[in-house]
Structures are given as C-alpha cells and as structure tokens.
N, CA, C and O atoms as a DFTB+ gen file, in Angstrom:
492 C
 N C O
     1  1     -16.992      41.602      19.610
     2  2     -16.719      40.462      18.759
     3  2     -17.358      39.209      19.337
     4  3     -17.776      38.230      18.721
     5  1     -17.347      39.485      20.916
     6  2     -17.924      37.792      21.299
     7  2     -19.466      37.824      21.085
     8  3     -20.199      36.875      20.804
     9  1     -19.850      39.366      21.316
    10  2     -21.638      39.405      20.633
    11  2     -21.727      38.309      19.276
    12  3     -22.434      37.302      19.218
    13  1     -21.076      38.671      18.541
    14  2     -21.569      38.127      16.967
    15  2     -21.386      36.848      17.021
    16  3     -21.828      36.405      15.961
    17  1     -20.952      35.940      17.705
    18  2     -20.246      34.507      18.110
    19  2     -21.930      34.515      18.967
    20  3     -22.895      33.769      18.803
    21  1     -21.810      35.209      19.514
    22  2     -23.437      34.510      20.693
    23  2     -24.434      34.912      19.360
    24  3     -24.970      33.890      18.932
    25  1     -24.719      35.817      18.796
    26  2     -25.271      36.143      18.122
    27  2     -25.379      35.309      16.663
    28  3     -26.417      35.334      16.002
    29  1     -24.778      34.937      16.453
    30  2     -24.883      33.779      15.164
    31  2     -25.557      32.651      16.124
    32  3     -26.780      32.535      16.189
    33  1     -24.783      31.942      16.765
    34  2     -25.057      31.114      17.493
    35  2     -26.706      30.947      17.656
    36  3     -27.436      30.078      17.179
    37  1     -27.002      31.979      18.419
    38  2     -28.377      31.808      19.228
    39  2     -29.330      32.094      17.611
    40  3     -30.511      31.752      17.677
    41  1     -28.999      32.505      16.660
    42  2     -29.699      32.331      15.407
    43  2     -29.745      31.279      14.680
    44  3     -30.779      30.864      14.156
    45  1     -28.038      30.474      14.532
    46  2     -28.788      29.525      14.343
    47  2     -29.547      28.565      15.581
    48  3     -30.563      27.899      15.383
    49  1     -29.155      28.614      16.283
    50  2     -30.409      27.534      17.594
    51  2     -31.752      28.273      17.157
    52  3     -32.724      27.524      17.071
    53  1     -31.969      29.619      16.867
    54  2     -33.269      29.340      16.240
    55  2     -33.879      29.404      14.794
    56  3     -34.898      29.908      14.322
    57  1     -33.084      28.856      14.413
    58  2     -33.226      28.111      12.918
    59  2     -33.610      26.690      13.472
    60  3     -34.772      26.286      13.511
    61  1     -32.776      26.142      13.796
    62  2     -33.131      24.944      14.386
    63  2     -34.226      24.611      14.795
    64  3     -34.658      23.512      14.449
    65  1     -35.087      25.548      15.745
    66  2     -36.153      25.451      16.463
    67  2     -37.133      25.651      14.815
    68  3     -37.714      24.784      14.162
    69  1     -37.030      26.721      14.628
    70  2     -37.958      26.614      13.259
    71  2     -37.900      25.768      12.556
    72  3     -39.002      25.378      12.168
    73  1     -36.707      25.039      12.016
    74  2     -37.036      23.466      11.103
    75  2     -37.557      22.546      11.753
    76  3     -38.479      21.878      11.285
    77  1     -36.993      22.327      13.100
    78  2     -37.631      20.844      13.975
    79  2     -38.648      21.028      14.863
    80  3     -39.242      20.024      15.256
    81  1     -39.086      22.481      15.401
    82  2     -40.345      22.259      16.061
    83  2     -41.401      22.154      15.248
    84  3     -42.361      22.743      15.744
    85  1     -41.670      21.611      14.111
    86  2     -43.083      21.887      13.529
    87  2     -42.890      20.016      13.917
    88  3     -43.817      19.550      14.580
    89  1     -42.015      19.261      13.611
    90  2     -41.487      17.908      13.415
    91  2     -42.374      17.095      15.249
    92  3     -43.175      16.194      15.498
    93  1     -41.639      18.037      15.996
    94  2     -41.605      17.406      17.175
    95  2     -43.205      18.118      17.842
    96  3     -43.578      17.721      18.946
    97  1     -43.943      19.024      17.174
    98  2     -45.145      19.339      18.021
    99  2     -46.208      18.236      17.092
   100  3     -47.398      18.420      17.345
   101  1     -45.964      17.305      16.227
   102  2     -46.957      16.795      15.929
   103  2     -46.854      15.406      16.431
   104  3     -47.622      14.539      16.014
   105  1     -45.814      15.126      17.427
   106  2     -45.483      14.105      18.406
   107  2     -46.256      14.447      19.637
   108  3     -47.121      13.775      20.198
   109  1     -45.826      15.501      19.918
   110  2     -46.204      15.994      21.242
   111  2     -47.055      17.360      21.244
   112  3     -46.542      18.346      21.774
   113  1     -48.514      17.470      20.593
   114  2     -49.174      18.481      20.309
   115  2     -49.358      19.912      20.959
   116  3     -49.580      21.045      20.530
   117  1     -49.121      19.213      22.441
   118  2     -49.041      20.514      23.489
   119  2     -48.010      21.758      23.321
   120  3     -48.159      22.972      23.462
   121  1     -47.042      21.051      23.006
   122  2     -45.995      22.354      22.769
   123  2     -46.054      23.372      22.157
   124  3     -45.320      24.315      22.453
   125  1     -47.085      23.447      20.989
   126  2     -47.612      24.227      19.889
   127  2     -47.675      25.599      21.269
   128  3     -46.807      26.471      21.283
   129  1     -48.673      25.576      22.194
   130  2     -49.002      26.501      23.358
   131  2     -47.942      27.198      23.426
   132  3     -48.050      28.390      23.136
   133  1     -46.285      26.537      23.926
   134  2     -45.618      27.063      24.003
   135  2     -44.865      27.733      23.175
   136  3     -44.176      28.704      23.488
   137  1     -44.992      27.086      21.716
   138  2     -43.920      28.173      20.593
   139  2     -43.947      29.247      20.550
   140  3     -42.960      29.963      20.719
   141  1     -45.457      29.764      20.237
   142  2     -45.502      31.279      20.165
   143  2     -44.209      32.280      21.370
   144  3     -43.704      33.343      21.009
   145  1     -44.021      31.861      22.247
   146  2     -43.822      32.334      23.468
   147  2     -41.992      32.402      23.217
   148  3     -41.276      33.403      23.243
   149  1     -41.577      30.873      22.963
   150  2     -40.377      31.006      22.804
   151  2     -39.633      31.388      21.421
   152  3     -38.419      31.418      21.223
   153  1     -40.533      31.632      20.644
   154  2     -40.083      32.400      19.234
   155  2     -40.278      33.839      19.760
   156  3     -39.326      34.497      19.340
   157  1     -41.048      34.558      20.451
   158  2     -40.960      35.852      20.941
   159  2     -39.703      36.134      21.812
   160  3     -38.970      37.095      21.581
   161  1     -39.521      35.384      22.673
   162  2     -38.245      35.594      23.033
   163  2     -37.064      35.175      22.547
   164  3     -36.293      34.890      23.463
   165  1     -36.612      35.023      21.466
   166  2     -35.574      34.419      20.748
   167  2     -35.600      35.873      19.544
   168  3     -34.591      36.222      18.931
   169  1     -37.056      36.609      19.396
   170  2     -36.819      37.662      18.127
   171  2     -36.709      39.038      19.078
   172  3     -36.426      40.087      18.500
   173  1     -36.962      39.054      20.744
   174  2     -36.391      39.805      21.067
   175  2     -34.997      39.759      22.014
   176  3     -34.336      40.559      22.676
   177  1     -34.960      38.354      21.673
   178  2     -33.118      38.397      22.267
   179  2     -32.095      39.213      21.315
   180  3     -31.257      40.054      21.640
   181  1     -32.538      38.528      19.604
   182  2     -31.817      38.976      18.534
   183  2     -31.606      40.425      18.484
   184  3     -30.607      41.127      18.328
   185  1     -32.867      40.660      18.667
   186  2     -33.211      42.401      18.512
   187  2     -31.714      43.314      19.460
   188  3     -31.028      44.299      19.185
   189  1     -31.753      42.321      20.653
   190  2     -31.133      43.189      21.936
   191  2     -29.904      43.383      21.201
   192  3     -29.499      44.412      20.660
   193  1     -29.238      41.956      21.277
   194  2     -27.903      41.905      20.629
   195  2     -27.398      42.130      19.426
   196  3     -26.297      42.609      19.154
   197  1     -28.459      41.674      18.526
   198  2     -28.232      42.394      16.890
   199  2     -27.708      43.984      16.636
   200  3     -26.971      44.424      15.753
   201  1     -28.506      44.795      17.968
   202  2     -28.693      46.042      17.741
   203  2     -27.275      46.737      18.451
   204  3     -26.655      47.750      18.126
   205  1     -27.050      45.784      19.516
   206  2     -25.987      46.561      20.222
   207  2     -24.424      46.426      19.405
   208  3     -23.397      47.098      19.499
   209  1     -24.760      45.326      18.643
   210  2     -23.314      44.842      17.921
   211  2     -23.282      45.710      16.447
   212  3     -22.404      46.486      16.068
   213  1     -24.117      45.446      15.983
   214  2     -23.999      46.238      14.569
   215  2     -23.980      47.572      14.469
   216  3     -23.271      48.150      13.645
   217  1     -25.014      48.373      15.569
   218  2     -24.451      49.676      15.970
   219  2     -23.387      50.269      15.979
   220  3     -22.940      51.273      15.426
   221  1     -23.112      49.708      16.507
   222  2     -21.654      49.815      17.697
   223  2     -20.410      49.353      16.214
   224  3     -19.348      49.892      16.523
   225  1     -20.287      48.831      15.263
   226  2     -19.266      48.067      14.654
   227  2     -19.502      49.486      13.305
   228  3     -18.519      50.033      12.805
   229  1     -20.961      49.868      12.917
   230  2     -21.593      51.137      12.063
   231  2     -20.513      52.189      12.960
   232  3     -19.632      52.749      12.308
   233  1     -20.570      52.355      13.945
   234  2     -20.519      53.543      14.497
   235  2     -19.068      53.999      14.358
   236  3     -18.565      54.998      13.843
   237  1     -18.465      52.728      15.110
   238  2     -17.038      52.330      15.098
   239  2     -16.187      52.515      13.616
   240  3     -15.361      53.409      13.436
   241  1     -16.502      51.650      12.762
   242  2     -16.277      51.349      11.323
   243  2     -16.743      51.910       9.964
   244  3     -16.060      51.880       8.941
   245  1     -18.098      52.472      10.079
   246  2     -18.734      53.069       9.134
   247  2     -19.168      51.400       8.158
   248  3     -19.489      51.329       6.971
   249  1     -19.057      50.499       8.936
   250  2     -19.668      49.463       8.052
   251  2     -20.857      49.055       8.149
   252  3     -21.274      48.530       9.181
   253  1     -21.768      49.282       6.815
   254  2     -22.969      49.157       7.022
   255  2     -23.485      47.836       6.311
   256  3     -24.688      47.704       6.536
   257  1     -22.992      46.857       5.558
   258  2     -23.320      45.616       5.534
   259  2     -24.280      44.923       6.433
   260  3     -25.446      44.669       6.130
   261  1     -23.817      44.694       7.338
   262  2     -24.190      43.566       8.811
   263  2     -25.002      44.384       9.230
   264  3     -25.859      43.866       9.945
   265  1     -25.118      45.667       9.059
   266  2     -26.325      46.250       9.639
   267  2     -27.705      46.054       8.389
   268  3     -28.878      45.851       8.700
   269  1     -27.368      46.135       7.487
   270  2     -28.234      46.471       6.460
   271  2     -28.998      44.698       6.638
   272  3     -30.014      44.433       7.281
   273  1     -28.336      43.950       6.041
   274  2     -28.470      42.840       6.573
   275  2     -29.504      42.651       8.052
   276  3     -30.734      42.606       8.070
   277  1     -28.882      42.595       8.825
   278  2     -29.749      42.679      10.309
   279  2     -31.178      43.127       9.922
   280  3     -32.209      42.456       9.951
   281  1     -31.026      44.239       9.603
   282  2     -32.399      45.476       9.558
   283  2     -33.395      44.398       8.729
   284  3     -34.456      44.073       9.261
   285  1     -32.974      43.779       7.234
   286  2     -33.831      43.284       6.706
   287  2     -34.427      42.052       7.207
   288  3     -35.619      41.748       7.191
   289  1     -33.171      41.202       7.775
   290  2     -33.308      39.897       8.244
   291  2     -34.230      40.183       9.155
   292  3     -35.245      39.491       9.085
   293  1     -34.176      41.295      10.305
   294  2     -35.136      41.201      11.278
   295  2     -36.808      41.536      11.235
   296  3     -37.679      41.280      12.067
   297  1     -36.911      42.444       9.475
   298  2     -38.058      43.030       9.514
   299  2     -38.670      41.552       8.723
   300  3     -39.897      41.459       8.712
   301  1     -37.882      40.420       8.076
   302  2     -38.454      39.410       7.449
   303  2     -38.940      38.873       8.753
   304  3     -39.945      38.168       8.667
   305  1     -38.469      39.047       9.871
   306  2     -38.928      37.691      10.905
   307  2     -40.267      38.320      11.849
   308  3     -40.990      37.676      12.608
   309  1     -40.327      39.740      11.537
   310  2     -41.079      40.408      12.613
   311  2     -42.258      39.745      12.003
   312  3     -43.157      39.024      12.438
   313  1     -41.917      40.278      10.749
   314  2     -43.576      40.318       9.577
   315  2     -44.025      39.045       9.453
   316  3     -45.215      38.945       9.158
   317  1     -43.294      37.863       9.622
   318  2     -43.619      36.388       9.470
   319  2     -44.350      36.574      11.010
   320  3     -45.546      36.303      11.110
   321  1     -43.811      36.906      11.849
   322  2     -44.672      36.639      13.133
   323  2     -45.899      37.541      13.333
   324  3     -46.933      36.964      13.667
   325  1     -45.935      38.900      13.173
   326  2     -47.240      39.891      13.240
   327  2     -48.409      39.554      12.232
   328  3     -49.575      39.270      12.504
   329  1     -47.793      39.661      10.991
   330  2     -48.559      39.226       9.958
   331  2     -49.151      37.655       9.346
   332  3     -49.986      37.303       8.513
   333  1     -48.355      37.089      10.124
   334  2     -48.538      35.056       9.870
   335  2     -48.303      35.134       8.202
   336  3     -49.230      34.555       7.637
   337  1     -47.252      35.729       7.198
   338  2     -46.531      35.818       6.511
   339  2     -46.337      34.308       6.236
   340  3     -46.584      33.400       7.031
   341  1     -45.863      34.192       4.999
   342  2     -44.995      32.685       4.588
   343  2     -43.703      32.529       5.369
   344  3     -42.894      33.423       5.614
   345  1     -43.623      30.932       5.808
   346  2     -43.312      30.772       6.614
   347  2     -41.196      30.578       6.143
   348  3     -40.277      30.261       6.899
   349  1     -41.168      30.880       4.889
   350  2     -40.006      31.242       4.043
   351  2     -39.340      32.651       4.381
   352  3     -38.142      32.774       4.123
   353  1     -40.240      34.036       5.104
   354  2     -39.790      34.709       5.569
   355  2     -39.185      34.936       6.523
   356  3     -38.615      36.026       6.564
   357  1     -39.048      33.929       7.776
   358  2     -39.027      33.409       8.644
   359  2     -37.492      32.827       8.519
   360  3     -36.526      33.180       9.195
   361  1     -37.525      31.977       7.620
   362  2     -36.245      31.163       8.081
   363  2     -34.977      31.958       6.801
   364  3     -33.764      31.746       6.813
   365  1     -35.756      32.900       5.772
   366  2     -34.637      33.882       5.360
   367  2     -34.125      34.694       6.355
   368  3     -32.923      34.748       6.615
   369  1     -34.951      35.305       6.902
   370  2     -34.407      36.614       8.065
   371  2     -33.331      35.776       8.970
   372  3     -32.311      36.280       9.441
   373  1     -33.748      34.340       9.142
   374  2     -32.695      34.014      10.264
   375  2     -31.035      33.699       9.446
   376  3     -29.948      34.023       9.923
   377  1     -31.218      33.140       8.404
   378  2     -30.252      33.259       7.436
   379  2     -29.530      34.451       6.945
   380  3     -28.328      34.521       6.690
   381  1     -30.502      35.462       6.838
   382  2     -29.827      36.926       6.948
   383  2     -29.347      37.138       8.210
   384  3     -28.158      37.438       8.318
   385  1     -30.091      37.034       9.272
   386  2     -28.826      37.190      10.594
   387  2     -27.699      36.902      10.745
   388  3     -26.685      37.575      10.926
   389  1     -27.962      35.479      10.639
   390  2     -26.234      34.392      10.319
   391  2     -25.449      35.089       9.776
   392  3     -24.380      35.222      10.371
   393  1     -25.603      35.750       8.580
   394  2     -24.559      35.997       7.380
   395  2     -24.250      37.375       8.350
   396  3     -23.139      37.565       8.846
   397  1     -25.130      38.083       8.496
   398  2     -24.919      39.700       8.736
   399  2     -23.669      39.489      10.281
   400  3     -22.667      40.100      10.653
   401  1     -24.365      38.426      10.735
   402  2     -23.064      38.622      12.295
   403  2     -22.033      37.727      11.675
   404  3     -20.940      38.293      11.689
   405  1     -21.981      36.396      11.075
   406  2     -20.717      36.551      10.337
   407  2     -20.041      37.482       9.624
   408  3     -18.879      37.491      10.031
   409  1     -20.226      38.368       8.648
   410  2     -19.984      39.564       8.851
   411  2     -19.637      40.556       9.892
   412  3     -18.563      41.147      10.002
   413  1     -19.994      40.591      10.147
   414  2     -20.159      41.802      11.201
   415  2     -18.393      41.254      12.287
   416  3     -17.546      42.004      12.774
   417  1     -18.465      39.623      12.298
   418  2     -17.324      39.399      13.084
   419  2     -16.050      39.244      12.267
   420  3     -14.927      39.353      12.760
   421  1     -16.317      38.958      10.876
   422  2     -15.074      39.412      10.093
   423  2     -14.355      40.806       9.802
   424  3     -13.135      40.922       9.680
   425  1     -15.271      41.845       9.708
   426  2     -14.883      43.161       9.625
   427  2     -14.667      43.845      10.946
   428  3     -14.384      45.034      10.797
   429  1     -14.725      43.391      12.362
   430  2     -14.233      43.716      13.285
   431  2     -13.179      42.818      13.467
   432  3     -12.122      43.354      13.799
   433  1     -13.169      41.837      13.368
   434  2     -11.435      41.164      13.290
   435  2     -10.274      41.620      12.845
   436  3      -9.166      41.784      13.355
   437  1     -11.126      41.941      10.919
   438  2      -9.918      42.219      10.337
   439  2      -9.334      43.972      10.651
   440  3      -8.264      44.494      10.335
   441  1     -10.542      44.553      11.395
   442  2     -10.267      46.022      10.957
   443  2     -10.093      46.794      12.144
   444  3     -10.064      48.020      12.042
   445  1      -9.923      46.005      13.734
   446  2      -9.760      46.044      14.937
   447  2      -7.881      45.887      14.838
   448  3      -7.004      46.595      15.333
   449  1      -7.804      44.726      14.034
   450  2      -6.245      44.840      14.113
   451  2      -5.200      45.984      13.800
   452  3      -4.077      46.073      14.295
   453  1      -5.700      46.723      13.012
   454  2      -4.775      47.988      12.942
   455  2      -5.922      49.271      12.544
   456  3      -7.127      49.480      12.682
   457  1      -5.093      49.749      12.145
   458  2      -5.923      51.419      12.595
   459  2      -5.919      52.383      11.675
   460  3      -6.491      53.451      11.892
   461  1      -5.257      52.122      10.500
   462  2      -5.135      53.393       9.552
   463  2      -5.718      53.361       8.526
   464  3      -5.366      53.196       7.358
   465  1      -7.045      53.601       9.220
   466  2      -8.352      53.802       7.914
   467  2      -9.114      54.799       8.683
   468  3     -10.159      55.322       8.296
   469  1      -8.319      55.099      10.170
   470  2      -9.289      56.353      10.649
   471  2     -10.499      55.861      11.357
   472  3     -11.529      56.482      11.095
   473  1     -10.589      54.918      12.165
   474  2     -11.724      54.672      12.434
   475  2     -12.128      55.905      14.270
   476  3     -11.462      56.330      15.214
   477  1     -13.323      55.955      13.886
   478  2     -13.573      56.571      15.102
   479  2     -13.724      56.483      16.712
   480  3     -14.497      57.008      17.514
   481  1     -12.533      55.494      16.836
   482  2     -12.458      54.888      18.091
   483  2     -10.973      54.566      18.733
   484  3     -10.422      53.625      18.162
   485  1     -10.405      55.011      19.539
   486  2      -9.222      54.606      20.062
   487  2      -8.639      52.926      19.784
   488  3      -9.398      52.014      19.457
   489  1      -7.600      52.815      19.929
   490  2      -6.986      51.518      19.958
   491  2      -6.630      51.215      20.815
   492  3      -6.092      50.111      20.905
C-alpha cells in the first residue's frame, strides 16, 4: 500500500517535470543535456514499482484495473520516448499511472480489511 503512495507521488513529480521543464530549459538551455537522462530514470523507477505493486495486488486480488491501466499508461510513455511520439502521449500515460495507483491503493485498502471474497493470501 505504501508502494502506490510513493508511486503516485513520484508520477506525479514527473508530470511536473514534464509541464515545467520545457518552461525552465528555455531559461537555462543547458539542462535540455540533462532531461533525456532524468526522464529515463523516472520511466524506469515507475517500471520497478508499478510492476511490483500491481502484480502483487493482480495476484493477491485478481484485480486487474490498476494493472491494465499501468500496462497502457506505461506503453504511452515508452513510445513517446523511443519513438519521439506526441508529446500528449507522454503526459496521458503519466495520468494513467496516477489513476491506476490510486486505484490500485483503494482496492487494497478496501479489500485488505476483511477476507471473504477468498483472496489468495493469508490475513
């Protein structure tokens, strides 16, 4: 549950970075060098944690929302970066993240609290 809390989180901080770094590299041009670099590590932070939480909540729950979600959100952000895609694909996928780990932390809240739906995991 605290994944999806870091995991929203660090999505939106990079939402953020995607609306305001285009703002702040035409102040300070150099930084451009560095984006590439820290958008790679921000789509494979997501990847780490996206994967271990929604797995794990699928596996647990049989809920496939927040995963389905994830999967798309992440293949919108890959393809904006491999392909130099519109730059609308980009800040959907991160919006699909948001929603999918909000998700993802409501249906382990509500469905962690009790137990008689059979889920495949001890209490």
């Amino acid at each position: 549950m605290k994944i999806d809390k870091f995991g929203a989180w660090t999505s939106l901080l990079c939402l953020i970075h995607c609306l305001g770094f285009p703002i702040l590299a035409t102040v300070v041009p150099f930084l451009t060098n560095i984006s590439s670099s820290v958008e790679w590590f921000f789509i494979i932070f997501a990847f780490i944690f996206g994967t271990m939480s929604f797995i794990d909540n699928y596996l647990r729950h049989k809920y496939i929302w927040s995963l389905v979600l994830f999967v798309i959100g992440f293949f919108l952000i890959v393809s904006h970066k491999v392909f130099a895609s519109m730059e609308y694909y980009h800040l959907i996928g991160l919006l699909l993240l948001i929603v999918a780990h909000w998700l993802n932390y409501k249906n382990i809240k509500k469905l962690d609290g009790c137990h008689p739906h059979g889920c495949s995991h001890e209490k």
